[in-house]
N, C-alpha and C positions, 0 to 999 in steps of 0.2 A: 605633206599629205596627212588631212585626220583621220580618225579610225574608220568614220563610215566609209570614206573613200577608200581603206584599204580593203575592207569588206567586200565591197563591192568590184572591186580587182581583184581578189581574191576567187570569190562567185563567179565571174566572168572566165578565170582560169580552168577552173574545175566544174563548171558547170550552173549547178543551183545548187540548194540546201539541202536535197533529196539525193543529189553524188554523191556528196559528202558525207550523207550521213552513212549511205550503202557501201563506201568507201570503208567507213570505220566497221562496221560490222563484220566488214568478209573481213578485216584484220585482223579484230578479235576473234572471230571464231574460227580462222586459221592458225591465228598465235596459240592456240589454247592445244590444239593438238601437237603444232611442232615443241611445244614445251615439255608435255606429259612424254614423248619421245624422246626428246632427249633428256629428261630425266632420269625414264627408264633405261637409257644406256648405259647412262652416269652409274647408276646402282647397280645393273648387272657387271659393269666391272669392279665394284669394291667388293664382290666376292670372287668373281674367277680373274683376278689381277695374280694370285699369289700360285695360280696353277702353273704347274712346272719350276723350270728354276732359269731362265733367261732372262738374265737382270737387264738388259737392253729393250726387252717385250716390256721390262715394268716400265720402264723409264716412259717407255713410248706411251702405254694405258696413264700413268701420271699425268704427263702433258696434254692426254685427250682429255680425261676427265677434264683439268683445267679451261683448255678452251671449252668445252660443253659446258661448265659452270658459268663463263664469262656471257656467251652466247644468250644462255636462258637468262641471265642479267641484261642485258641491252635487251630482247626481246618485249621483257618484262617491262624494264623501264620506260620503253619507246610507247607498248600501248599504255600506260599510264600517264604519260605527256598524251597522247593524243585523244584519253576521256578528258585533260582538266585543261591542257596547253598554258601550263603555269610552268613559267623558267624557272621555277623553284626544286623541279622532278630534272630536268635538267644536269643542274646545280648540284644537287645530291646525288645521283648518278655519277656525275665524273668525279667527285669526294669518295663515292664506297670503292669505284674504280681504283684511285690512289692508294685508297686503303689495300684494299686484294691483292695487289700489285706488289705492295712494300710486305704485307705479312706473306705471303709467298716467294718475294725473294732474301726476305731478311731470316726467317725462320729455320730454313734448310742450313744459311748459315749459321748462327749462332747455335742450335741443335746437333749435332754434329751425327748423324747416322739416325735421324729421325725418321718415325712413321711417316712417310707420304700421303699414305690413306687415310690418317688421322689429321694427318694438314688438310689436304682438299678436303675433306669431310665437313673438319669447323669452318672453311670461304663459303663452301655450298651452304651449310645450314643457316650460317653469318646471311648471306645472300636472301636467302630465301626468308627470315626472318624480315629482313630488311626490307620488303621489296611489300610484303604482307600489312606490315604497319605504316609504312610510308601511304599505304593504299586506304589505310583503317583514321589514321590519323597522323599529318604532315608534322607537327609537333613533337609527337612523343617520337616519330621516325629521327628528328634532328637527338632529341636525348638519347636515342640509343644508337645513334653514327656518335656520337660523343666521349659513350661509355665503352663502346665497341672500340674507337682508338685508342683511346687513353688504357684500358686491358692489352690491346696487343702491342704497346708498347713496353709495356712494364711486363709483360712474359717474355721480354725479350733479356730481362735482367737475372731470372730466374735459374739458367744456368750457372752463370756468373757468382752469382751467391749460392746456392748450394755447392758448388767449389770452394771458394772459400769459407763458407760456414759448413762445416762435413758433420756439425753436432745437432740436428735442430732433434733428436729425439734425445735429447737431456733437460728439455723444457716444457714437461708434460705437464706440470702444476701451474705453469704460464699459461697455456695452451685453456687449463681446465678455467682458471679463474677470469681469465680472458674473454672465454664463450660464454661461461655462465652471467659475468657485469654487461657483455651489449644484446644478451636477451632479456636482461633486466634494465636494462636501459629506455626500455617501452612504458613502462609502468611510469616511467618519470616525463618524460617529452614524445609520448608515445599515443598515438592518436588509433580510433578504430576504423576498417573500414571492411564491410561485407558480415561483418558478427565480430569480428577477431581484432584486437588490440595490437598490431604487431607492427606498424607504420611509421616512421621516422620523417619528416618535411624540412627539410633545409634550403631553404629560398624557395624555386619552382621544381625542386628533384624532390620527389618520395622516393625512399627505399627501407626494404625489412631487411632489418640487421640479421635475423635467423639466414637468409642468403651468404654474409661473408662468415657467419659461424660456421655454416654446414664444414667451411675449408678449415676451419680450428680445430673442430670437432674431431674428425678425421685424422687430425695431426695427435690432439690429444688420445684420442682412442688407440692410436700405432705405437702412440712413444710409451703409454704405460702396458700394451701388451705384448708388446716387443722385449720386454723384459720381464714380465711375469712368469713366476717360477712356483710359486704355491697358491694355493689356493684364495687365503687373504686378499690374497693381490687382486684378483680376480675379482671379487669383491667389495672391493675398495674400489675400482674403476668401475665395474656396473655402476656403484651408488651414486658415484661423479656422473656417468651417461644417464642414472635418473632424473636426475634434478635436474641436467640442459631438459629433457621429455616432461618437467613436472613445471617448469617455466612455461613453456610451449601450451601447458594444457590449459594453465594460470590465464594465458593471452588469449583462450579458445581458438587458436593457430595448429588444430588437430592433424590440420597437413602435412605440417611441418614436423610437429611430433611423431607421427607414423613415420616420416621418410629418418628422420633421424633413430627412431629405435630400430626400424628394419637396418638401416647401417650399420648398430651397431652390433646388431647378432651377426652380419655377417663378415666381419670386422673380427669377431669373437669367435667364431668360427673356424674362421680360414686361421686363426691363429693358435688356435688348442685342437682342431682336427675331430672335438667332441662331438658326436650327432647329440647326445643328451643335452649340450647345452644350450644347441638351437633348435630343440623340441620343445625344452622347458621354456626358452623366451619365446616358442611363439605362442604357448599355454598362456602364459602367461599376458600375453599381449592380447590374444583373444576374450580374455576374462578381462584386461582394463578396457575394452572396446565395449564391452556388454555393459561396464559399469557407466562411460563417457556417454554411451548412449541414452541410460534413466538421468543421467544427470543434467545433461547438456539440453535444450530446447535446438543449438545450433545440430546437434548432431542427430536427431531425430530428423530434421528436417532435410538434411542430406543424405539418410538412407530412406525418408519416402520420397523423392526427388528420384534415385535409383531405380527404386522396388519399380514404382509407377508414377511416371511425370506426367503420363495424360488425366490422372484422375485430379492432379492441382496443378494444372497448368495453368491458373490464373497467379499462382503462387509459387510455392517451393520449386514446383517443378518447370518453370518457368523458361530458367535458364537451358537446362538437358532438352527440353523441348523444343527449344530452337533450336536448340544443336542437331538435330534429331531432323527438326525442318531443313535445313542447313545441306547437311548431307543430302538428303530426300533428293532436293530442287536440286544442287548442283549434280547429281549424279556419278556416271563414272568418268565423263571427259569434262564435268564443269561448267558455267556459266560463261566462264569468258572472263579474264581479269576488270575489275570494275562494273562487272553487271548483274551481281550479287546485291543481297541484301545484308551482309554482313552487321551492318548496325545494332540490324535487329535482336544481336544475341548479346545479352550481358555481358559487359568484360570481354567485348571477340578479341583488343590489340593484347590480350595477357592471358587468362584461365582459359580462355577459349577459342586461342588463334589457331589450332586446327582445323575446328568446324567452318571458319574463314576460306581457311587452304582449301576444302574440302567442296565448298558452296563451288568456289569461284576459278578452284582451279583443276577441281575431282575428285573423285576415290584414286581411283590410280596414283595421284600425285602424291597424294596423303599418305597413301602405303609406303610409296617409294620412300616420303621422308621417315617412316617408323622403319622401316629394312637400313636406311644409312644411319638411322641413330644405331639398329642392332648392331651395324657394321662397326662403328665406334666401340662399343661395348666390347664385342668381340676381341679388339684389338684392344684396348684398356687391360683386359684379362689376359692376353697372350706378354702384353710388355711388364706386368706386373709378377708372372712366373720368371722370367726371365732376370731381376732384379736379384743380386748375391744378398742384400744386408736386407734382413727384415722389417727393418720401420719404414723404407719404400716401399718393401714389396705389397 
C-alpha cells in the first residue's frame, strides 16, 4: 500500500481533513488544562508533603508525585507526536522514559536516606525541560537526552567517592587553579556568542566552561573558608574568588560573574556569620556594576533592554519584548503545547525557555515551575544545616 493510498484509508476512517483537524484541537486545548492541573498538584504537595510526621502518608505523596510527573510526560509527548507524527517524538519519549525509570529507581538506592522531594523535583524539571526543547528544537532535545544520561549516571558514583575520598577539602589550591585555567581557556579556543566570549565547540557540542567551574568554585570557596581562622585568610580567598569574577568580566560573561560573586558573599557569609562583610561586598558590588556599566557597551544595552524594551524594540530590547509578547498571548492557561510562537523569541531552547513555557503552556505552569525550583532551594538549605563537617555544609 503507498502512502496516498494510506491516506486515503486513513480519511475514510476518521472522516476528512476538517475531523482531524477538530480532533487535534479539542486535544490540545484539553491537554493544556489537564497538565497545568496536575502540575499544580504536583507542587502543592512538595510543600505540604512534610506536614505531620506519617512516614507512610510521604511515601504515598512520593509515589503520587511520580506517577503525576510521568502522566504530564506521555500527555505532553503524545500532543507533540500528534502536531508533527514524527517517530522520532516517539523514540525519545520511551528513551527519557528509561531514563526516569532508572534515575528513580537507582538513586534511592545508592543515596541511602535521600531527599525524595529533591529526587522527583530534578525528573519533573529534567521532564519538563525536556519536553520544551524537544518542542523548540529535535536536535538540541537529543544533546540534552545525552548529557542528561551520561550526568545521571555518574551521580550515581558520587557517594561512592566521597566514601572513600573523605579529604576533598584539602584541595583548595587545585580547586582554585583548576577554575581559574578552564575560564581562561576561552581566551585560547574560546569563541563569542551574544557579546560574550565564553563558548567552547568540540565537534557539534558547544559548552561554557564557567557552567563546570560554578562546581569548582564552590568547592574552592568551602575548602579555604572552612578553615579560615584570621583574617589574611580571608583575604587571600576573596583575591582567589576575584580573579574567577575578573576573568568572567575579561569574556564580557557578566552573568556569570554576578552569579559567581553573589555565591561567594554568601558562601562568606554563612561561614563568618559577619553581616559587615556581606554589606561590604554588596557595596562593593554595586559600585563594580555602576563602573561595568560606563564601561561595557554590552551592559548598557541590557539595562536599557530592562528599564524599557518597547522604546528599542527594533533592537536591545528585542529579546524582553518578546518575552513579554510571549507571556501576553499565552496567558494563564496557554496556547496549547505546539501552538505558540515560541521561535519568535531569541534564544527560547536556553535564556529564554520560560517565556516558551509560559506562551504555550501558561502563567500558571511557569509559576508552578519557579514554586518547585523554591521547593528545591528550600530543601538544599534544610540538608546543608544538617551537615556535621563544615566544607559540606
Amino acid at each position: 500500500m503507498d502512502k496516498q493510498e494510506a491516506a486515503r484509508k486513513l480519511q475514510e476512517l476518521l472522516g476528512n481533513s476538517n475531523t482531524i483537524g477538530v480532533m487535534h484541537s479539542v486535544v490540545v486545548e484539553l491537554s493544556k488544562y489537564i497538565i497545568i492541573f496536575l502540575f499544580a498538584v504536583y507542587t502543592w504537595h512538595c510543600f505540604t508533603v512534610f506536614i505531620g510526621r506519617d512516614k507512610e502518608r510521604k511515601e504515598r505523596v512520593y509515589r503520587h508525585q511520580l506517577k503525576l510527573m510521568f502522566t504530564i510526560h506521555f500527555i505532553c509527548s503524545l500532543v507533540l507526536f500528534l502536531n508533527s507524527l514524527h517517530v522520532q517524538i516517539i523514540i525519545l519519549y520511551l528513551l527519557q522514559v528509561v531514563l526516569f525509570v532508572f534515575a528513580g529507581k537507582a538513586y534511592p538506592y545508592v543515596y541511602e536516606g535521600m531527599s525524595k522531594i529533591v529526587l522527583n523535583n530534578m525528573l519533573m524539571l529534567l521532564m519538563v525541560g525536556m519536553v520544551m526543547i524537544e518542542r523548540l528544537d529535535t536536535e538540541s532535545a537529543i544533546r540534552q537526552m545525552i548529557f542528561a544520561a551520561a550526568t545521571c549516571v555518574a551521580g550515581l558514583f558520587i557517594p561512592y567517592i566521597i566514601e572513600k575520598f573523605s579529604y576533598f577539602d584539602i584541595f583548595g589550591w587545585f580547586y582554585a587553579i583548576a577554575g581559574l585555567g578552564l575560564l581562561a581557556l576561552v581566551f585560547v579556543i574560546g569563541e563569542e556568542r551574544y557579546g560574550a566570549k565564553n563558548w567552547v565547540s568540540i565537534g557539534s557540542f558547544a559548552l561554557q566552561p564557567s557552567e563546570f567551574v560554578k562546581i569548582i568554585y564552590v568547592f574552592f570557596a568551602a575548602a579555604f573558608l572552612a578553615k579560615a581562622e584570621r583574617f589574611k585568610d580571608l583575604v587571600l580567598v576573596t583575591a582567589v574568588a576575584a580573579a574567577h569574577v575578573l576573568i568572567l568580566v575579561l569574556e564580557k560573561d557578566l552573568g556569570a560573574a554576578l552569579i559567581f560573586y553573589i555565591t561567594y558573599l554568601v558562601i562568606l557569609y554563612v561561614s563568618t556569620e559577619r553581616l559587615s562583610y556581606l554589606l561590604a561586598g554588596l557595596a562593593c558590588g554595586s559600585g563594580a556594576a555602576v563602573v561595568a556599566y560606563h564601561l561595557f557597551t554590552h551592559v548598557q544595552n541590557r539595562v536599557i533592554a530592562w528599564r524599557d524594551p518597547w522604546s528599542t524594540i527594533a533592537n536591545q530590547g528585542y529579546q524582553v519584548a518578546q518575552s513579554l509578547f510571549a507571556f501576553g498571548t499565552g496567558g494563564w492557561f496557554g496556547m496549547g503545547l505546539g501552538e505558540g510562537m515560541p521561535d519568535k523569541i531569541p534564544v527560547a531552547s536556553s535564556d529564554f525557555i520560560i517565556s516558551a513555557i509560559g506562551e504555550e503552556l501558561g502563567v500558571f505552569f511557569a509559576i508552578c515551575v519557579v514554586l518547585v525550583e523554591i521547593s528545591c532551594f528550600v530543601m538544599f538549605v534544610n540538608i546543608a544545616l544538617k551537615m556535621s563537617r563544615r566544607f559540606y555544609s
